[in-house]
C-alpha positions in Angstrom: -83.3 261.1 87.1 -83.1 257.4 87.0 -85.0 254.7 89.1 -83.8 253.6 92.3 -82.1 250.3 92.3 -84.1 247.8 94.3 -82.3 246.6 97.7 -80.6 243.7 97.0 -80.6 240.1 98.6 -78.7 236.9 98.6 -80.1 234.0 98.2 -78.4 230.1 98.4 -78.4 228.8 94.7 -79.6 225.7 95.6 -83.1 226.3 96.2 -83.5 228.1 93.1 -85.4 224.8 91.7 -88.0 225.2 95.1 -88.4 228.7 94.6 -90.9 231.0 92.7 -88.9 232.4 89.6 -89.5 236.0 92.0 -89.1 235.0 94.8 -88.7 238.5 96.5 -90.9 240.7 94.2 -89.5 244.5 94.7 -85.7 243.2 95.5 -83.1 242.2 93.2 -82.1 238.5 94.1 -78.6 237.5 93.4 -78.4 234.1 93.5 -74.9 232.6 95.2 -73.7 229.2 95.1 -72.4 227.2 98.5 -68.9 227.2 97.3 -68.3 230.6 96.4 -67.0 233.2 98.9 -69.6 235.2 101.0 -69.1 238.8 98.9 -68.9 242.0 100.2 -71.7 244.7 99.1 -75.0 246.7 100.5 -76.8 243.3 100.9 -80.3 243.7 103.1 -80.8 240.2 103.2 -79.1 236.7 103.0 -81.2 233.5 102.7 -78.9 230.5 103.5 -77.8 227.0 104.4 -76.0 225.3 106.8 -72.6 224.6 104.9 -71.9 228.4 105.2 -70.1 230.3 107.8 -70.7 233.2 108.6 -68.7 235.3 111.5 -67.6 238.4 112.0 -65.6 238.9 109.1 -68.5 237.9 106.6 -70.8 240.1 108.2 -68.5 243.0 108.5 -68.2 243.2 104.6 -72.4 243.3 104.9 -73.0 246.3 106.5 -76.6 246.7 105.5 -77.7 243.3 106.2 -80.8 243.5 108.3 -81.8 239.6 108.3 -79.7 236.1 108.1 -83.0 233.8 107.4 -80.9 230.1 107.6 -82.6 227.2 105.5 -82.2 224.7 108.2 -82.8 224.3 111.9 -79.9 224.2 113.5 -77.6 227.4 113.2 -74.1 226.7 114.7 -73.2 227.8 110.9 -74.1 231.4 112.0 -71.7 233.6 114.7 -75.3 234.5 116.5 -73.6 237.2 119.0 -72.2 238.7 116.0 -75.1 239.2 114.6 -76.9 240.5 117.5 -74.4 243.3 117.7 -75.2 244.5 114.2 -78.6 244.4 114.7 -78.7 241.6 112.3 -82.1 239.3 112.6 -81.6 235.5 112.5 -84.2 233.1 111.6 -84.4 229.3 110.8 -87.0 226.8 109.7 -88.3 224.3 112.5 -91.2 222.7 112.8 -92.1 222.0 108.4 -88.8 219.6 108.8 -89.8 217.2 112.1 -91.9 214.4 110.0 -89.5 213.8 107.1 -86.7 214.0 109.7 -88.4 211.1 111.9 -89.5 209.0 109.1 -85.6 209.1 108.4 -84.9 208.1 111.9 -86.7 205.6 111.7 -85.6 204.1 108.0 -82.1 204.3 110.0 -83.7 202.1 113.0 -85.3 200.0 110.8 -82.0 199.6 108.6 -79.5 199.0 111.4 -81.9 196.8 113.4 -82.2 194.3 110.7 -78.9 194.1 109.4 -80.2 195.7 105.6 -76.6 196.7 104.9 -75.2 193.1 105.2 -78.2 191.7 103.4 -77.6 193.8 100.4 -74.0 193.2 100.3 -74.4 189.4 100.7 -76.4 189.8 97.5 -74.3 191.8 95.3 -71.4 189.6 95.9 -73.2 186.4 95.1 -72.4 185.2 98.4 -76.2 184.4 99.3 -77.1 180.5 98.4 -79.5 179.8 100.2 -82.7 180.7 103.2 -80.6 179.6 106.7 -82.4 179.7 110.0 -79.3 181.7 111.7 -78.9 184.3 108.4 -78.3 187.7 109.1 -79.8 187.8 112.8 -81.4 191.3 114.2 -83.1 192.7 116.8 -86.6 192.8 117.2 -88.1 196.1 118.2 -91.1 195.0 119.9 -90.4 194.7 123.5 -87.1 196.8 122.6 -86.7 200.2 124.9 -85.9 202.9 122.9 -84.1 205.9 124.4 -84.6 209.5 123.2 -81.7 211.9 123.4 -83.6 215.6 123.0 -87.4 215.5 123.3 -88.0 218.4 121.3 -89.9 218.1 117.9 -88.0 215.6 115.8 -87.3 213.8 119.2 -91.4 213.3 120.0 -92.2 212.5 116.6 -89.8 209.6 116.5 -91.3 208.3 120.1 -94.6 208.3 118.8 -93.6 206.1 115.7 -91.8 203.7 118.1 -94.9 203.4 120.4 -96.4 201.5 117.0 -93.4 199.3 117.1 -94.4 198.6 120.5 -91.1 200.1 122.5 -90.7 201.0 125.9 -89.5 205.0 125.6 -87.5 206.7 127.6 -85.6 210.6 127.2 -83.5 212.5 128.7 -83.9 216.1 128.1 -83.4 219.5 130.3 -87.0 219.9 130.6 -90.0 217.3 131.6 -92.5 217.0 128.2 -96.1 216.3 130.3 -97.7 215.9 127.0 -95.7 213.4 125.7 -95.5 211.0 128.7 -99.2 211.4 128.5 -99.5 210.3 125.3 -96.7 207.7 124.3 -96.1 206.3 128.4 -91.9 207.7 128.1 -90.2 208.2 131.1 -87.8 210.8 131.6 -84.4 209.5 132.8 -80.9 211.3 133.0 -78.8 210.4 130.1 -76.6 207.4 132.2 -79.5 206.0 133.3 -80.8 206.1 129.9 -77.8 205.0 127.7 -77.5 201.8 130.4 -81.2 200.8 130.0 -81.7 201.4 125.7 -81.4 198.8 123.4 -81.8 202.1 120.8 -80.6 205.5 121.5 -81.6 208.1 119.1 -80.0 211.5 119.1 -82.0 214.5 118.4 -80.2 217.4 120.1 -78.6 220.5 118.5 -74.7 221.4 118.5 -73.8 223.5 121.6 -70.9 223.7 123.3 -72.4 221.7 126.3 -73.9 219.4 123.7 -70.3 218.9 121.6 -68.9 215.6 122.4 -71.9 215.0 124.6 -71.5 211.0 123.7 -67.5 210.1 124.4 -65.9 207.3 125.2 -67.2 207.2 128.4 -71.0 207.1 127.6 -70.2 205.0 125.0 -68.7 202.8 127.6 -72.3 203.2 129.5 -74.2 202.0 126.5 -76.0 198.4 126.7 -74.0 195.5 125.1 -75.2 195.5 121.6 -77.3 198.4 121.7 -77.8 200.1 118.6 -76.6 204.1 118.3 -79.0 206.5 115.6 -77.7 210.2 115.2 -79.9 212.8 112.6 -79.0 215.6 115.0 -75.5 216.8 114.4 -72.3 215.1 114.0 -70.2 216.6 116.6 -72.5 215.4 119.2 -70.7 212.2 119.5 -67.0 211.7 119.7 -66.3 210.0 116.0 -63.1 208.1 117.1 -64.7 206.6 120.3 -67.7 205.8 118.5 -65.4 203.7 115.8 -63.9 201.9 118.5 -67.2 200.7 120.2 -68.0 199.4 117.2 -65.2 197.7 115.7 -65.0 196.1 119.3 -68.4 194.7 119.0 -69.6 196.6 122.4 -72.0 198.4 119.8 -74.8 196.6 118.0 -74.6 199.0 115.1 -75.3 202.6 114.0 -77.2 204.8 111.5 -75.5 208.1 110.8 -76.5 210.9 108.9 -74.5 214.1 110.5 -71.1 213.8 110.3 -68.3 215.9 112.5 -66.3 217.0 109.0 -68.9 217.0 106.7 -69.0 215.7 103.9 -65.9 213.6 105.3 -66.9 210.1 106.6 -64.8 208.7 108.4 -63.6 205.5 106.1 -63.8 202.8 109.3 -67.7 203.6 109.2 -68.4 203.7 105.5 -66.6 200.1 105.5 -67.8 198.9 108.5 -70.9 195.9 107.8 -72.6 197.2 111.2 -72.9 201.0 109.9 -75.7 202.5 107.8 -74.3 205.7 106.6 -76.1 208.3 105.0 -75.5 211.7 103.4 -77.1 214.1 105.7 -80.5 213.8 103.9 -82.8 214.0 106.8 -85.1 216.7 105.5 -84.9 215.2 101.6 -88.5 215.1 100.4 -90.4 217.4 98.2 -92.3 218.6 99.8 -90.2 219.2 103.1 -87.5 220.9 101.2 -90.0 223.0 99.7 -91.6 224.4 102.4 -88.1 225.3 104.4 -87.2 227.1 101.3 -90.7 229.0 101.3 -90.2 229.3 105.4 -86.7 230.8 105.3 -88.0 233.4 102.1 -91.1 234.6 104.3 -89.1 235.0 107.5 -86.7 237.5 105.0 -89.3 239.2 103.8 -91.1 239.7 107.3 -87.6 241.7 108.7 -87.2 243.5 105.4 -91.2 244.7 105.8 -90.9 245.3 109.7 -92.9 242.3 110.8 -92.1 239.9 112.9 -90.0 237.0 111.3 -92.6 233.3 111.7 -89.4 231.9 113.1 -86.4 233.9 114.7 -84.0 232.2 116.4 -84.5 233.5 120.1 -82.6 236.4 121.0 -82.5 238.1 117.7 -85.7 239.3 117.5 -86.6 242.5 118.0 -82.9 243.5 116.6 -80.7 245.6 118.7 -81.0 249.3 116.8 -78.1 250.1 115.2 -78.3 252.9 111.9 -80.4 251.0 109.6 -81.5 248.3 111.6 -85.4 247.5 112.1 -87.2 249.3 114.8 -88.4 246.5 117.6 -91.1 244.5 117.2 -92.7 241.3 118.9 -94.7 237.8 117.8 -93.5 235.2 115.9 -92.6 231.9 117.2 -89.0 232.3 119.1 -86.4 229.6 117.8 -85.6 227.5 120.6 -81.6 225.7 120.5 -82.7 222.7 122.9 -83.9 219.1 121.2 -85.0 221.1 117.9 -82.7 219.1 115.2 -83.2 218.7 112.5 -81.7 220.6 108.9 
């Protein structure tokens, strides 16, 4: 008789360079680039990133799949109920992401604040002759109040950095963070009060359908005169046309984008405009960040695969509904939570 043929996973061909050459010793890996289909086949696991979808359809041609373990934070990639129906277990990486994702925040800030883009542009065109006292204007963040939209991780980190800049904070978020008042002095507001009172708003809260859209016109409209609009959550939290018109109408200060609605579509009136930073969804992009997702997302597959308790499920698949071959329940692990978590 021949040997068995080890259970086969899926794994995103991109993080083959952050990867172990076996990565899943005792399973064959097949390795799947983002722009091919999603295939069909008795696939136990599937390690993946947020530019695919998966629904029902994908997962119906993966009958065997017992774990979805996402390479990113957010999720809204993933049909979550259909998983939960199959049994399947879905997991994500918070938590290794929130530093490199604030620092980036920040660089944004720091960038739109300024006026870095003009700067550089004024000296590639040879248009700069001289030091003027009135050049190239900003704002200056000391004194500034800065106003956090999601106090979750990636939300608290970036408060604590703007304490060193000496901001006021404020945040609006669903639930009161004790800890963090105690330690940075941010007040909690609701989100009018907040956009009216920030000379920064920084968005940091994940794409939901009460969250999509979540800054219209009408906020928008709410925002201080020349305040200054940062957004490393998700694109579809703000309303892209709206957002385009408060700035070409000078009510906006600026902005600093790195999530897009259509990725990787950019809307050509921000990529042209001299009061947007734009940047190509590179939040997470260091070394050593990247690395330890991919390493997160690989031990939260191999945890379901074993029977353990995934590090990080996203809350509500874990234990897995039983279905034939899914996972008998289990419990631990720290649950996913939707609310202020974004990051990639």
């Amino acid at each position: 008789m021949g040997a068995l043929a080890s259970p086969r996973v899926l794994v995103a061909a991109e993080l083959r360079d952050l990867l172990p050459p076996d990565p899943l010793p005792g399973y064959e890996v097949c390795w799947i680039a983002a722009e091919e289909p999603t295939p069909q086949g008795d696939f136990v696991g599937f390690v993946t990133l947020l530019r695919r979808k998966i629904g029902e359809a994908e997962l119906d041609g993966l009958p065997e799949l017992k774990v979805l373990a996402q390479c990113a934070v957010g999720y809204d990639n993933l049909d979550i109920g259909a998983a939960i129906r199959r049994g399947v277990v879905v997991t994500h990486t918070p938590g290794v992401l929130t530093e490199a994702t604030a620092d980036l925040t920040w660089a944004l800030i720091l960038a739109v604040a300024r006026r870095l883009k003009e700067g550089q542009e004024m000296i590639a065109s040879g248009r700069w002759t001289a030091w003027a006292p009135t050049q190239l204007l900003g704002m200056e963040l000391q004194g500034a109040t800065l106003g956090i939209v999601g106090a979750g991780r990636i939300g608290q980190a970036v408060g604590r950095r703007g304490v060193a800049f000496g901001m006021r904070l404020l945040y609006a978020d669903p639930e009161a963070k004790g800890e963090f008042e105690n330690r940075t002095g941010a007040v909690r507001k609701d989100l009018d009060e907040l956009l009216a009172e920030s000379d920064v708003v920084t968005l940091h809260v994940p794409s939901l359908p009460g969250t999509q859209g979540l800054l219209d016109a009408a906020r928008l409209e709410r925002m201080k005169p020349g305040a200054l609009l940062i957004n490393t959550a998700r694109g579809d939290v703000v309303d892209e046309k709206a957002l385009i018109a408060a700035l070409q109408e000078g009510r906006l200060g600026g902005v600093g984008l790195d999530v897009y609605r259509d990725e990787p579509q950019v809307p050509p009136e921000l990529v042209a405009h001299p009061r947007a930073v734009c940047l190509p969804h590179i939040g997470s992009a260091t070394h050593a960040t990247r690395r330890r997702m991919a390493e997160l997302a690989l031990a939260n597959a191999r945890a379901v695969l074993e029977g353990r308790a995934p590090p990080t499920p996203v809350e509500g698949t874990w234990p897995p509904r039983l279905r034939p071959g899914a996972l008998p329940g289990g419990g631990g692990g720290e649950k996913g939570r939707a609310r202020g978590d974004e990051d990639r």
